[in-house]
PDB file of the backbone (N, CA, C, O) and the ligand in Angstrom, with CONECT records:
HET     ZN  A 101       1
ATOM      1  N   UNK A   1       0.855  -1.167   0.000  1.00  0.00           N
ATOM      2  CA  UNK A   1       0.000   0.000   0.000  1.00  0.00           C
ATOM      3  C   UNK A   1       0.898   1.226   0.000  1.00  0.00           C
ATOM      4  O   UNK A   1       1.894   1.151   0.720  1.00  0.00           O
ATOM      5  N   UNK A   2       0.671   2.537  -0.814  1.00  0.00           N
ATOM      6  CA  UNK A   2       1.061   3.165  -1.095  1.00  0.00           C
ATOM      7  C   UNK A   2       0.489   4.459  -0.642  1.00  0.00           C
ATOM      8  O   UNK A   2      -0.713   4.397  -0.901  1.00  0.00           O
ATOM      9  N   UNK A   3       0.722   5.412  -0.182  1.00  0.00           N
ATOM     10  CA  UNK A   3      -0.167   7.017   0.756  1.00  0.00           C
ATOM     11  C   UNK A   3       0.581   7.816  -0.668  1.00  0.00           C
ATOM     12  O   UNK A   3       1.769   8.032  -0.908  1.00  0.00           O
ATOM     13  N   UNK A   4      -0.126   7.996  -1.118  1.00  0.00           N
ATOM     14  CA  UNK A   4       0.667   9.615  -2.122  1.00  0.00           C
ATOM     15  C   UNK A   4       0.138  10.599  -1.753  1.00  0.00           C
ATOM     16  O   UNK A   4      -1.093  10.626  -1.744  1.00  0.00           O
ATOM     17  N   UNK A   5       0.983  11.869  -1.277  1.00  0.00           N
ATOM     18  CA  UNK A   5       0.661  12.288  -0.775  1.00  0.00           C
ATOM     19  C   UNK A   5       0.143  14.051  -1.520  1.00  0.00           C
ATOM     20  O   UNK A   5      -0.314  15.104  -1.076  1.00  0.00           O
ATOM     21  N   UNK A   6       0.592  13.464  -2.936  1.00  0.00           N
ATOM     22  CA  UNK A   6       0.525  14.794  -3.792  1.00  0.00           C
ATOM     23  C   UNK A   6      -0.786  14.121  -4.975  1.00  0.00           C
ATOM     24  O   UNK A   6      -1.728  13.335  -4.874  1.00  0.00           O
ATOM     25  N   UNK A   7      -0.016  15.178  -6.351  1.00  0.00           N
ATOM     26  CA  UNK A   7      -0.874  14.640  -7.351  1.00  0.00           C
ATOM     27  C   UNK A   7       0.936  13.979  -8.191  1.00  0.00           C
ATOM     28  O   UNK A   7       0.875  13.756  -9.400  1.00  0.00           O
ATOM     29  N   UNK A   8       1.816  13.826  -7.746  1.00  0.00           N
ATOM     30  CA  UNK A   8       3.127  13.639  -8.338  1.00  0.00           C
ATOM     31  C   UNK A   8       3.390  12.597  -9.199  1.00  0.00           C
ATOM     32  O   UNK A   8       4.430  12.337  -9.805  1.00  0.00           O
ATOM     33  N   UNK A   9       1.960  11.836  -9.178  1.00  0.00           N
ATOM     34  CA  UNK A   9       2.071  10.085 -10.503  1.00  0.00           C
ATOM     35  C   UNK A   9       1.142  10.508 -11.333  1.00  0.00           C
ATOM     36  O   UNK A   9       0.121   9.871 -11.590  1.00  0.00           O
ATOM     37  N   UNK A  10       1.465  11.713 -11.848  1.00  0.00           N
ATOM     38  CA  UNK A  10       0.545  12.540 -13.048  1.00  0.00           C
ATOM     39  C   UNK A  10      -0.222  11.400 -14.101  1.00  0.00           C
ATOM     40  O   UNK A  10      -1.303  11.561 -14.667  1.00  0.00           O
ATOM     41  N   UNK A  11       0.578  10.345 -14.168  1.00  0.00           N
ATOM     42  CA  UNK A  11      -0.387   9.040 -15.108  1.00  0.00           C
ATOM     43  C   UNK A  11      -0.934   8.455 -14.446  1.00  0.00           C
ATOM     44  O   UNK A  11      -1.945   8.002 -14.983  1.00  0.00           O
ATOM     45  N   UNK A  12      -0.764   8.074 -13.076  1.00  0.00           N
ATOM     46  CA  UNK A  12      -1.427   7.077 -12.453  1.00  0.00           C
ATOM     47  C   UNK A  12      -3.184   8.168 -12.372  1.00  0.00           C
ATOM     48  O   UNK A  12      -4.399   7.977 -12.423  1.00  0.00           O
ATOM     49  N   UNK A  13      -2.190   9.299 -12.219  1.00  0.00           N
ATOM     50  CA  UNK A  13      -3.926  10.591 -11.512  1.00  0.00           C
ATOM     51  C   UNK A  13      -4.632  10.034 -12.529  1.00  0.00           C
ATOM     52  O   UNK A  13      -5.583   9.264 -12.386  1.00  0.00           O
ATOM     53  N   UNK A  14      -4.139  10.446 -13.633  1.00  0.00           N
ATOM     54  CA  UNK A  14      -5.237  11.054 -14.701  1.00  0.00           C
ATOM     55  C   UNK A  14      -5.772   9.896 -15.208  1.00  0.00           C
ATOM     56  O   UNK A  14      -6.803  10.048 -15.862  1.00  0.00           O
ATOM     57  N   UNK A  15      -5.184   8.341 -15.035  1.00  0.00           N
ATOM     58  CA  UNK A  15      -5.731   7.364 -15.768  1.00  0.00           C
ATOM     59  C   UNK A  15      -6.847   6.816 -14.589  1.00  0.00           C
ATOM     60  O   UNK A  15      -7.914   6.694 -15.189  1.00  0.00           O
ATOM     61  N   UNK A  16      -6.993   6.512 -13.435  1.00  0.00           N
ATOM     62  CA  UNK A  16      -7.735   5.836 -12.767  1.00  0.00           C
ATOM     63  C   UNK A  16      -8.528   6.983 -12.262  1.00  0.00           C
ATOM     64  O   UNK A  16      -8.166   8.160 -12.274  1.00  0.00           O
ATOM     65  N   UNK A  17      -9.751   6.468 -11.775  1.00  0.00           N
ATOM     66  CA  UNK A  17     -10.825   7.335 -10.935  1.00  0.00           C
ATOM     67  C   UNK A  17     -10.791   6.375  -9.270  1.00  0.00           C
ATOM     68  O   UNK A  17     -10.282   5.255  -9.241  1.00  0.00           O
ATOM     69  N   UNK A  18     -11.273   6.884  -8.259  1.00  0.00           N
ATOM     70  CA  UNK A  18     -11.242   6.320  -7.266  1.00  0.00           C
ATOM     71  C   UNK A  18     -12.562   4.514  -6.937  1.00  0.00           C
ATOM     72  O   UNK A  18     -13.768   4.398  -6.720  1.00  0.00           O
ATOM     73  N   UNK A  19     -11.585   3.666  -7.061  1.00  0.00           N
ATOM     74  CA  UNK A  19     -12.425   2.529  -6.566  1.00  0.00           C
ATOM     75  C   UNK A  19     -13.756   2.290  -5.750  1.00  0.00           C
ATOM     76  O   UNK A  19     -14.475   1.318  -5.516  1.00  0.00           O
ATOM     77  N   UNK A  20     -13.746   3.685  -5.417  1.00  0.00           N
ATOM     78  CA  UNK A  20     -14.897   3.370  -4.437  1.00  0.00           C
ATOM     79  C   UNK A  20     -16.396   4.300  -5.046  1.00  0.00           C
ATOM     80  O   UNK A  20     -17.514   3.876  -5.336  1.00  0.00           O
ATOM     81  N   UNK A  21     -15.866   5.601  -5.070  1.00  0.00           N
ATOM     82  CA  UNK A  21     -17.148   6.481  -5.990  1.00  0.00           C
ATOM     83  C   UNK A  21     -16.429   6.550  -6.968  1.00  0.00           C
ATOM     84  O   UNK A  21     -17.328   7.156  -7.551  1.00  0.00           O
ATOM     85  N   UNK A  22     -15.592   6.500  -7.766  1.00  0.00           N
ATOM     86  CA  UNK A  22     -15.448   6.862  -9.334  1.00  0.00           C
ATOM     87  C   UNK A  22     -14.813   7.836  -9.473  1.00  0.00           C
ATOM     88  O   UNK A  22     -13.903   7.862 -10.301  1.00  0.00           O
ATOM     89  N   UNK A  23     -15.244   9.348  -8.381  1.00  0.00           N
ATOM     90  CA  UNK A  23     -14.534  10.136  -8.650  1.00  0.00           C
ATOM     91  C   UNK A  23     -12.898  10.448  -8.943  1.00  0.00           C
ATOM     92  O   UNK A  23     -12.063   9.629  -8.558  1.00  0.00           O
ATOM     93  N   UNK A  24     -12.513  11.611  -9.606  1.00  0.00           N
ATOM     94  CA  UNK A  24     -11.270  11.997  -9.932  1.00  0.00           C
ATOM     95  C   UNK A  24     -10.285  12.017  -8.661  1.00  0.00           C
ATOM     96  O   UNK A  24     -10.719  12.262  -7.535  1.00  0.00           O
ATOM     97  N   UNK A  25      -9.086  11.774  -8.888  1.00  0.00           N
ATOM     98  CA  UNK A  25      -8.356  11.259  -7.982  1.00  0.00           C
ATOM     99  C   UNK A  25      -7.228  12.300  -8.015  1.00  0.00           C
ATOM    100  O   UNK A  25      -6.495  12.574  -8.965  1.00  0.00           O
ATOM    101  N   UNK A  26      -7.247  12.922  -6.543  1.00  0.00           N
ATOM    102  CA  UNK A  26      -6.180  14.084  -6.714  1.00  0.00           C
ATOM    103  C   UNK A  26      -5.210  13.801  -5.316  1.00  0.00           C
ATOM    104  O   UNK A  26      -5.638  13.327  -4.263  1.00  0.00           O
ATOM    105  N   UNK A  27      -4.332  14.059  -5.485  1.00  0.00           N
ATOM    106  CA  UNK A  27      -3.680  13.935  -3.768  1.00  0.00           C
ATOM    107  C   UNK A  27      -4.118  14.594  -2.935  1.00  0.00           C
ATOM    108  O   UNK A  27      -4.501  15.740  -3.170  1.00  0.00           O
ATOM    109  N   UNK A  28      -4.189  13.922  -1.474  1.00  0.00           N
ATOM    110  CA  UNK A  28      -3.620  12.300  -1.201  1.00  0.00           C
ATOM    111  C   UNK A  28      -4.453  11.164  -1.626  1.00  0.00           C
ATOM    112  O   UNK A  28      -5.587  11.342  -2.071  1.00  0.00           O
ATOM    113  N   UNK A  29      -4.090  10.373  -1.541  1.00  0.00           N
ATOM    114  CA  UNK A  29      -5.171   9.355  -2.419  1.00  0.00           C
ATOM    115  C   UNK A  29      -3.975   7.854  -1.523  1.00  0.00           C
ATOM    116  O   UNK A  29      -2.960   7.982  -0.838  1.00  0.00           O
ATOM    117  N   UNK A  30      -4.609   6.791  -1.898  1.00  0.00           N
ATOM    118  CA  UNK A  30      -4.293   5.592  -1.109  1.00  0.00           C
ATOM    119  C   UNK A  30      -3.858   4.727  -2.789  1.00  0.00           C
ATOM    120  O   UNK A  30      -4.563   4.951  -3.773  1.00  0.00           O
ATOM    121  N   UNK A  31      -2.816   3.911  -2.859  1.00  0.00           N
ATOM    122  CA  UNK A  31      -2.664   3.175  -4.144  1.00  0.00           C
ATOM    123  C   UNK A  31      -2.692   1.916  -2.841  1.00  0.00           C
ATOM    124  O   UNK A  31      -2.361   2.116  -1.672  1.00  0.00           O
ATOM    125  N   UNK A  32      -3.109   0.800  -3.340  1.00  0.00           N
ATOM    126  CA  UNK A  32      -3.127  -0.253  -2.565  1.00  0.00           C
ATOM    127  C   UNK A  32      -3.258  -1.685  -3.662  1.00  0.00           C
ATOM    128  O   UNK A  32      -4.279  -2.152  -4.167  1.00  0.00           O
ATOM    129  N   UNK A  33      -1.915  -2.119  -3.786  1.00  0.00           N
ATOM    130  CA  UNK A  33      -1.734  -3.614  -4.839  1.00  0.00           C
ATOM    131  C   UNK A  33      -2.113  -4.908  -3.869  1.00  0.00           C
ATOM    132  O   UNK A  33      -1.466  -5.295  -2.896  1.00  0.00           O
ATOM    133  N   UNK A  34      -3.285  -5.441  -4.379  1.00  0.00           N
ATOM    134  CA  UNK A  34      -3.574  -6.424  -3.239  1.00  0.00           C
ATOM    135  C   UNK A  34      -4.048  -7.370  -4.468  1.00  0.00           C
ATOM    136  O   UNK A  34      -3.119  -7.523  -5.260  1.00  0.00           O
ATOM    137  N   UNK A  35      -5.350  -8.114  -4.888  1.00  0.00           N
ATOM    138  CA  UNK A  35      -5.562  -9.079  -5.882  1.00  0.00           C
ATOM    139  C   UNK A  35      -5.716  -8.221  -7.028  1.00  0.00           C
ATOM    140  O   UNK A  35      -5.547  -8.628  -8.178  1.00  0.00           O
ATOM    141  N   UNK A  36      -6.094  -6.815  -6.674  1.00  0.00           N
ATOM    142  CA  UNK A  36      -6.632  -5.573  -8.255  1.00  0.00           C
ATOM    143  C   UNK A  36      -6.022  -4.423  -6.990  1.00  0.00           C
ATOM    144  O   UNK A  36      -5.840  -4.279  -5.781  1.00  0.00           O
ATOM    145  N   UNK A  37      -5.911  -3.896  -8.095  1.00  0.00           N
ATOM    146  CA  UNK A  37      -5.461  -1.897  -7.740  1.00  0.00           C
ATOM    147  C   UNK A  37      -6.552  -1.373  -7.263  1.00  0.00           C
ATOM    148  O   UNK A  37      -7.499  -0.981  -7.945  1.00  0.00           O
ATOM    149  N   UNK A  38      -6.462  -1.340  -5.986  1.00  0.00           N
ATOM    150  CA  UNK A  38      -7.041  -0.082  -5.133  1.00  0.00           C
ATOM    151  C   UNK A  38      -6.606   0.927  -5.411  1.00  0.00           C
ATOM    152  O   UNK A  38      -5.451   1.078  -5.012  1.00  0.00           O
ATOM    153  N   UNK A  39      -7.391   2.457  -6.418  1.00  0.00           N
ATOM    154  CA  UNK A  39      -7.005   3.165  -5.493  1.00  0.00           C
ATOM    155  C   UNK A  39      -8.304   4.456  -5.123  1.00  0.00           C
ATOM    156  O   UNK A  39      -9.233   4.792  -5.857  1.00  0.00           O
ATOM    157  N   UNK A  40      -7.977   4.949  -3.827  1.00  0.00           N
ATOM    158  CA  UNK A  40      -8.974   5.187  -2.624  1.00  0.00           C
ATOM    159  C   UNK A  40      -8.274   6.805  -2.718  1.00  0.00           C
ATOM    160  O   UNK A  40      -7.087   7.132  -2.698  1.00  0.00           O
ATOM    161  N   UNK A  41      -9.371   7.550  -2.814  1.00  0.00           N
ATOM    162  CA  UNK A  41      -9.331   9.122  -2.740  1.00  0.00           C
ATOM    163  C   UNK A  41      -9.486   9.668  -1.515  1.00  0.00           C
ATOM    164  O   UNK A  41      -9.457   8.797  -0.645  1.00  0.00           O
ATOM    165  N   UNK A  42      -9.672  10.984  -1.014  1.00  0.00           N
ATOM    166  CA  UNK A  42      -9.283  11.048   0.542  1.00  0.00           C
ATOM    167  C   UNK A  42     -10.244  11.601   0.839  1.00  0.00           C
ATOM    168  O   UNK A  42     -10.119  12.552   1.611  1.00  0.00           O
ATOM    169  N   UNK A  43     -11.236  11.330   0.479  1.00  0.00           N
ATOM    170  CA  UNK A  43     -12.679  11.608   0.988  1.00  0.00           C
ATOM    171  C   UNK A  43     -13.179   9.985   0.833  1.00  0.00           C
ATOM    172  O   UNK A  43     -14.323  10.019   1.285  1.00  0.00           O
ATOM    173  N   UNK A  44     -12.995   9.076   0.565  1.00  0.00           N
ATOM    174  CA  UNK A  44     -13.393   7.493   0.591  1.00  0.00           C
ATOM    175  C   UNK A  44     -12.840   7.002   1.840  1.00  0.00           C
ATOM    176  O   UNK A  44     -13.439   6.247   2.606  1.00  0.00           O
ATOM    177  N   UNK A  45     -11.287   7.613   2.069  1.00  0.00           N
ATOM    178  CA  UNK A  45     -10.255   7.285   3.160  1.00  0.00           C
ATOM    179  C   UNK A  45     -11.255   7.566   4.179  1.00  0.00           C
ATOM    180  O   UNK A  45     -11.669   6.745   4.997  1.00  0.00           O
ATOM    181  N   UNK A  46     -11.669   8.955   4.061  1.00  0.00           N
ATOM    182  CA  UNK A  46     -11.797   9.479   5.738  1.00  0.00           C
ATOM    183  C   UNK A  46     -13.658   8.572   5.884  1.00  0.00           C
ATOM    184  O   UNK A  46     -14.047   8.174   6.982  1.00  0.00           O
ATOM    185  N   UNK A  47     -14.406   8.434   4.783  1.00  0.00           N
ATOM    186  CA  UNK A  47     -15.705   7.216   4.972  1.00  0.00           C
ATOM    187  C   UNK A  47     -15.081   5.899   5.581  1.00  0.00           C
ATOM    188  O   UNK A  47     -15.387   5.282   6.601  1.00  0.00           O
ATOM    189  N   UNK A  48     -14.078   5.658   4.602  1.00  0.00           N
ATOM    190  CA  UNK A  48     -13.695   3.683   5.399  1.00  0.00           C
ATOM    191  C   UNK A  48     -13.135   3.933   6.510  1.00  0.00           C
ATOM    192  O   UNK A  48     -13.624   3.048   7.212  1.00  0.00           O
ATOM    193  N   UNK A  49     -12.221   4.715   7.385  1.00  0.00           N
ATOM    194  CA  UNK A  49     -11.994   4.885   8.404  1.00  0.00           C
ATOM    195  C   UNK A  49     -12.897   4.738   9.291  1.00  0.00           C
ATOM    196  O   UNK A  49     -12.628   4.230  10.379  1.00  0.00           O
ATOM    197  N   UNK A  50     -14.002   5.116   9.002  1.00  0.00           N
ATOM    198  CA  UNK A  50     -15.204   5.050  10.229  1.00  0.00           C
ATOM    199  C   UNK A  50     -15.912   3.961  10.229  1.00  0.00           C
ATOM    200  O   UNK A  50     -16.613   3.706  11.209  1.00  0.00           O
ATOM    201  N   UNK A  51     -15.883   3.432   9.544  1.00  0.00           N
ATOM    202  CA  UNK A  51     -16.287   2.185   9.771  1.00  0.00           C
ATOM    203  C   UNK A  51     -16.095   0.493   9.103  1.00  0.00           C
ATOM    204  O   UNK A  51     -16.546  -0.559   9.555  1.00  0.00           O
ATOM    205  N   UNK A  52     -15.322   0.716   7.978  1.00  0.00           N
ATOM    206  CA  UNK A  52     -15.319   0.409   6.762  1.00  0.00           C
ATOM    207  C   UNK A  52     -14.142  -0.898   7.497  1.00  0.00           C
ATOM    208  O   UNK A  52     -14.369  -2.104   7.404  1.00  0.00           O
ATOM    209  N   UNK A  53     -12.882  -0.287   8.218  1.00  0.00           N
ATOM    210  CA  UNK A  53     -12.027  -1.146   8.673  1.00  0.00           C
ATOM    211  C   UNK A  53     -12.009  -1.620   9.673  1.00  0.00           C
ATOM    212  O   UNK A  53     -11.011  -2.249  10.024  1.00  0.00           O
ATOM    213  N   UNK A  54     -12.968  -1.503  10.387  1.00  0.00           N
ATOM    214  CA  UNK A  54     -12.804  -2.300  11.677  1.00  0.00           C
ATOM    215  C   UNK A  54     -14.073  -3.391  11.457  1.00  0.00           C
ATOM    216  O   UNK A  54     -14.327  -4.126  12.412  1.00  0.00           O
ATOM    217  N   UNK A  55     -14.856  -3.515  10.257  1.00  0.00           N
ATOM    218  CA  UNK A  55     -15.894  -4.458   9.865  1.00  0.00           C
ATOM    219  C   UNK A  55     -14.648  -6.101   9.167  1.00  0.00           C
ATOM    220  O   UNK A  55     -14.726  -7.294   9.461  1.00  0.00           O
ATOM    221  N   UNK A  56     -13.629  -5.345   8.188  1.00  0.00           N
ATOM    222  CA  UNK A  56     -12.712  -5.758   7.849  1.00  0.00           C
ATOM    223  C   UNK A  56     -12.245  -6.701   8.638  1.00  0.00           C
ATOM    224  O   UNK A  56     -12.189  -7.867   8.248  1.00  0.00           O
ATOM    225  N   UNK A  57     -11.778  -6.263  10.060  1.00  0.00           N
ATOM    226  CA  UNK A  57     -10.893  -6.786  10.741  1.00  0.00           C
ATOM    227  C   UNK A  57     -11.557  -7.867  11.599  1.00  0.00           C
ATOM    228  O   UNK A  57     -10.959  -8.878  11.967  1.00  0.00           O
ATOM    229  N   UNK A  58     -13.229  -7.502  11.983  1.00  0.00           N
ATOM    230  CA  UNK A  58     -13.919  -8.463  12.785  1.00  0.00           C
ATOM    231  C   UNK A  58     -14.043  -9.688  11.310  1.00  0.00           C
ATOM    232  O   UNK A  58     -14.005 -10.900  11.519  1.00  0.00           O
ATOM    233  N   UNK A  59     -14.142  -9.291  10.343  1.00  0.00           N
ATOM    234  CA  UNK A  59     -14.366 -10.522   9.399  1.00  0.00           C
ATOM    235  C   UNK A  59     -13.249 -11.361   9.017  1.00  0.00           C
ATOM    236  O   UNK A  59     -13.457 -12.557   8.815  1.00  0.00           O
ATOM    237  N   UNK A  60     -12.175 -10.909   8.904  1.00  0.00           N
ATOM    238  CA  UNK A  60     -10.999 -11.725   8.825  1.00  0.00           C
ATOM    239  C   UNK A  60     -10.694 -12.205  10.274  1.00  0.00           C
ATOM    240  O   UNK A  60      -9.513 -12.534  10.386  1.00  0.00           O
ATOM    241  N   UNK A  61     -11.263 -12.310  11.167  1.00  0.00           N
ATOM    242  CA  UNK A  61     -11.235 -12.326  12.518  1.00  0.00           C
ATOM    243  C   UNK A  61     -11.647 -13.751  12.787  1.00  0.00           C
ATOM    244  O   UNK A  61     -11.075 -14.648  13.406  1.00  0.00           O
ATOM    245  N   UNK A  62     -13.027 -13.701  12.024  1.00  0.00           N
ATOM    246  CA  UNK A  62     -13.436 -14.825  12.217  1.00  0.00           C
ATOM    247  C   UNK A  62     -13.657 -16.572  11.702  1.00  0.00           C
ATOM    248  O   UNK A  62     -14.412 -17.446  12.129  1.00  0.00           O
ATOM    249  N   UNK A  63     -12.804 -16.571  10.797  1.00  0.00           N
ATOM    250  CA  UNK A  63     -12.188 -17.626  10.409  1.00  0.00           C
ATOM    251  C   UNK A  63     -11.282 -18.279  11.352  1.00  0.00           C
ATOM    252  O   UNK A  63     -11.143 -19.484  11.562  1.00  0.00           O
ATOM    253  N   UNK A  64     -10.542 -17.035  12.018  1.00  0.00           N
ATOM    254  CA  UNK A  64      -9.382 -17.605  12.567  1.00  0.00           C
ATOM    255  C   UNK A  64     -10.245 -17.846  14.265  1.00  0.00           C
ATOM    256  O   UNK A  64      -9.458 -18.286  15.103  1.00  0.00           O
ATOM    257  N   UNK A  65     -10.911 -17.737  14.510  1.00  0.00           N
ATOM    258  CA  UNK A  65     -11.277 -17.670  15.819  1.00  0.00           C
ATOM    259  C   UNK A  65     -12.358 -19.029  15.384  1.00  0.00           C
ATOM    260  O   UNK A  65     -13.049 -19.489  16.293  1.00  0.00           O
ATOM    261  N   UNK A  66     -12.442 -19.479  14.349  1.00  0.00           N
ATOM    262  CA  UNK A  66     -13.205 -20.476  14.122  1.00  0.00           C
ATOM    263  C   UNK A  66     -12.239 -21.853  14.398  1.00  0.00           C
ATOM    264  O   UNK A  66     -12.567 -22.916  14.925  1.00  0.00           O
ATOM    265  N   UNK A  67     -11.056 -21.472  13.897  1.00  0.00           N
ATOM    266  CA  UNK A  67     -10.291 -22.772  13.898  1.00  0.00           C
ATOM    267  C   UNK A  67      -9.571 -22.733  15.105  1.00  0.00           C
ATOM    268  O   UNK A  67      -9.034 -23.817  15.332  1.00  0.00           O
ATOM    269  N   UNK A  68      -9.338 -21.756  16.080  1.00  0.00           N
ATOM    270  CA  UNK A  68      -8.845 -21.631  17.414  1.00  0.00           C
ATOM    271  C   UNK A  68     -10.047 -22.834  18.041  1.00  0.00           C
ATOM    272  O   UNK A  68      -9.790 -23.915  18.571  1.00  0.00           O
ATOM    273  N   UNK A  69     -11.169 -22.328  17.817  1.00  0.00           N
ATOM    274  CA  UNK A  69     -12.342 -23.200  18.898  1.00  0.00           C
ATOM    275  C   UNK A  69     -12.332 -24.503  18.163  1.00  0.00           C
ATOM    276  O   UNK A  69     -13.010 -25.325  18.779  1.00  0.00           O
ATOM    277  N   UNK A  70     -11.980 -24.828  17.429  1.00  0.00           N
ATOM    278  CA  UNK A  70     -11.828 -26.519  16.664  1.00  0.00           C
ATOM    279  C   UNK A  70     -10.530 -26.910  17.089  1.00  0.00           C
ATOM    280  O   UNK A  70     -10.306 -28.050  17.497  1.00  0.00           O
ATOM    281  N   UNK A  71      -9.888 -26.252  17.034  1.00  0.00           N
ATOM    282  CA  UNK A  71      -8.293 -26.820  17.896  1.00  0.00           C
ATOM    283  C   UNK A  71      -8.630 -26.952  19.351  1.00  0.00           C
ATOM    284  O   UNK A  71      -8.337 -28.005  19.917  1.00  0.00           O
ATOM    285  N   UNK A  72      -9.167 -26.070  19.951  1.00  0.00           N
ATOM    286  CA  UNK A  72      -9.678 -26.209  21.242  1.00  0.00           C
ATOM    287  C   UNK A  72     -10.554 -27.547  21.604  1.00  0.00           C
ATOM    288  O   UNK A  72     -10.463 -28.180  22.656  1.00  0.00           O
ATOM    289  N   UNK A  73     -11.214 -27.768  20.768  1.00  0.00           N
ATOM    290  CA  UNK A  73     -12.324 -28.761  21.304  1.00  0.00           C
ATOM    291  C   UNK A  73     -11.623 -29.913  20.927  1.00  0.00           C
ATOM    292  O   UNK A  73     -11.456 -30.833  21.728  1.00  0.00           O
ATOM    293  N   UNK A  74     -11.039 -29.958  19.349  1.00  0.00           N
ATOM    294  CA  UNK A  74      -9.915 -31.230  19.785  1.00  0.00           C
ATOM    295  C   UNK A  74      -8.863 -31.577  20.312  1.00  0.00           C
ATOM    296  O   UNK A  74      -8.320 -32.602  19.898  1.00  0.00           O
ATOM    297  N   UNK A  75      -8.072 -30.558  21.746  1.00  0.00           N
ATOM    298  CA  UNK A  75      -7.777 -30.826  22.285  1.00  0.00           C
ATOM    299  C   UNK A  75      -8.273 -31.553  23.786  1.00  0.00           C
ATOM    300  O   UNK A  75      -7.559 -32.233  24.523  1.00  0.00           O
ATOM    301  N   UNK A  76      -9.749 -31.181  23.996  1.00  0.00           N
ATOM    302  CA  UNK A  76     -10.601 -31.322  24.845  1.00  0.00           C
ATOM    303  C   UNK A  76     -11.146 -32.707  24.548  1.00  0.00           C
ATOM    304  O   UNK A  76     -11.220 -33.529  25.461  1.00  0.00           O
ATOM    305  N   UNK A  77     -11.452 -32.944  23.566  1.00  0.00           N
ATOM    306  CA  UNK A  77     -12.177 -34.405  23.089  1.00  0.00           C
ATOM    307  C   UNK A  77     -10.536 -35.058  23.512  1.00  0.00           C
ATOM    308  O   UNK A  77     -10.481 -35.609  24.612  1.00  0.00           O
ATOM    309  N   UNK A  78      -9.602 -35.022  22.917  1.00  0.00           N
ATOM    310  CA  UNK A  78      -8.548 -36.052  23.364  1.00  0.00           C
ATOM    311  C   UNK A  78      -8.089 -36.522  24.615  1.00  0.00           C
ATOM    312  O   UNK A  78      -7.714 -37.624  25.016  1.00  0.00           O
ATOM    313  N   UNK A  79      -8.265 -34.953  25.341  1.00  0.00           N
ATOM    314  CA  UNK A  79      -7.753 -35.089  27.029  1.00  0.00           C
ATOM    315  C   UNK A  79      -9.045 -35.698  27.382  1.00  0.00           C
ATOM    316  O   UNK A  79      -8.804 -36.633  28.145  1.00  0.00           O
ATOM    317  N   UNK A  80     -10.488 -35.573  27.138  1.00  0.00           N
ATOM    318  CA  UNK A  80     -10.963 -36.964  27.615  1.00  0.00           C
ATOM    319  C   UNK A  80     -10.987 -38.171  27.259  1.00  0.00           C
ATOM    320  O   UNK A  80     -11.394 -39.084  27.978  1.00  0.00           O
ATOM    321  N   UNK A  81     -10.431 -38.334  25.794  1.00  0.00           N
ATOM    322  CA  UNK A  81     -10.246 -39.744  25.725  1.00  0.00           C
ATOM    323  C   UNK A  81      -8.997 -40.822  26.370  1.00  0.00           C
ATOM    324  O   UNK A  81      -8.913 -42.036  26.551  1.00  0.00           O
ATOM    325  N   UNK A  82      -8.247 -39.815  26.559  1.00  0.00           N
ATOM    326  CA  UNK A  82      -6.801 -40.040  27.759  1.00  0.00           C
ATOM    327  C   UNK A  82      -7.797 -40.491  28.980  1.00  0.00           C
ATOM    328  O   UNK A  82      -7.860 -41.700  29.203  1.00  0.00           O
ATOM    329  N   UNK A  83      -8.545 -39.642  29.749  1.00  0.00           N
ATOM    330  CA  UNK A  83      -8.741 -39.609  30.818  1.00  0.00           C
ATOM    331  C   UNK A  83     -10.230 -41.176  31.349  1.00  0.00           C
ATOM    332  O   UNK A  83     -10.251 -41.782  32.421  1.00  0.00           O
ATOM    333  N   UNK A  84     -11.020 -41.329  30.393  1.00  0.00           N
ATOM    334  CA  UNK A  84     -12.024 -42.527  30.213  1.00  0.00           C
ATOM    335  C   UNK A  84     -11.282 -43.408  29.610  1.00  0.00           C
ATOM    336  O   UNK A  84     -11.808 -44.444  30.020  1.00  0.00           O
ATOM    337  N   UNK A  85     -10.105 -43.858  28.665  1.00  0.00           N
ATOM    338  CA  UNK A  85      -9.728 -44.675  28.792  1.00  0.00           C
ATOM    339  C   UNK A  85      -9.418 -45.708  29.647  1.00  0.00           C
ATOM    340  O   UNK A  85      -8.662 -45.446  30.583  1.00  0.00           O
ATOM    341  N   UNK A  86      -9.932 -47.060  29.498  1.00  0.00           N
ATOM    342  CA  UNK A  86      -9.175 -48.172  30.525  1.00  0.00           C
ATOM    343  C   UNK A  86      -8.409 -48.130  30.659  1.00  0.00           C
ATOM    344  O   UNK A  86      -7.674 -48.083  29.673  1.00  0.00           O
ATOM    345  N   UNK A  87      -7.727 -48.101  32.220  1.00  0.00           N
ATOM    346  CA  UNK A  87      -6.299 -48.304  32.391  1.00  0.00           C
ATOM    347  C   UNK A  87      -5.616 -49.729  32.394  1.00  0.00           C
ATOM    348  O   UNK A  87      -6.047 -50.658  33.077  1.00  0.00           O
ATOM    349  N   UNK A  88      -4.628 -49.807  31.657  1.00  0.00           N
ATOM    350  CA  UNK A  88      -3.858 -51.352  31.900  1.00  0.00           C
ATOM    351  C   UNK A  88      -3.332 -51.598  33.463  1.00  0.00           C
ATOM    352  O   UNK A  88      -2.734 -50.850  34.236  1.00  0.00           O
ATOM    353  N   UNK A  89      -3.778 -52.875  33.587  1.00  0.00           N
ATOM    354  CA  UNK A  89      -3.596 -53.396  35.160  1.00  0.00           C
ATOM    355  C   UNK A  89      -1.840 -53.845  35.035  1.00  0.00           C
ATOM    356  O   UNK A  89      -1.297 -54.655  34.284  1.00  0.00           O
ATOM    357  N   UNK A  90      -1.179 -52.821  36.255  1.00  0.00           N
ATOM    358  CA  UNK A  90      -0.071 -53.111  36.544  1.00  0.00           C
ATOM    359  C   UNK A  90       0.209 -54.172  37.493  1.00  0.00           C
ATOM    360  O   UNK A  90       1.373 -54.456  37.777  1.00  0.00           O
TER     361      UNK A  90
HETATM  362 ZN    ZN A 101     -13.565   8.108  -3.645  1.00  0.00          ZN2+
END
């Protein structure tokens, strides 16, 4: 991700409009190379800021908090199968 902080990629300005409304893209503006070219004008910036990224972060959040509680429970299913197991007579 890239912050420009001018209009100083005079081709990049004039060829793209902003990803989010379309509009013309003047500095500062956000370039962001991720699967396609973001790029985010600074009136889109200061909208996703408020809410836009922290929706982001609970959603990529939760995949991983999905497989935490499946690692969890199969550690839990095993420590009881340790624990109900028959013991061998010494
Ligand atoms: Zn925009």
């Amino acid at each position: 991700m890239t912050v420009m902080s001018g209009d100083e990629d005079f081709a990049l300005v004039h060829r793209f409009a902003c990803s989010f409304c379309d509009g013309p893209i003047r500095g500062p503006y956000v370039l962001w190379n991720c699967h396609r070219d973001l790029i985010i004008c600074a009136t889109c910036c200061g909208h996703i800021k408020e809410g836009f990224i922290s929706d982001i972060i609970v959603c990529a959040g939760i995949p991983e908090s999905r497989e935490r509680a499946r690692r969890f429970l199969k550690r839990m299913k095993n420590r009881r199968a340790r624990n109900t197991a028959p013991r061998s007579p010494s």
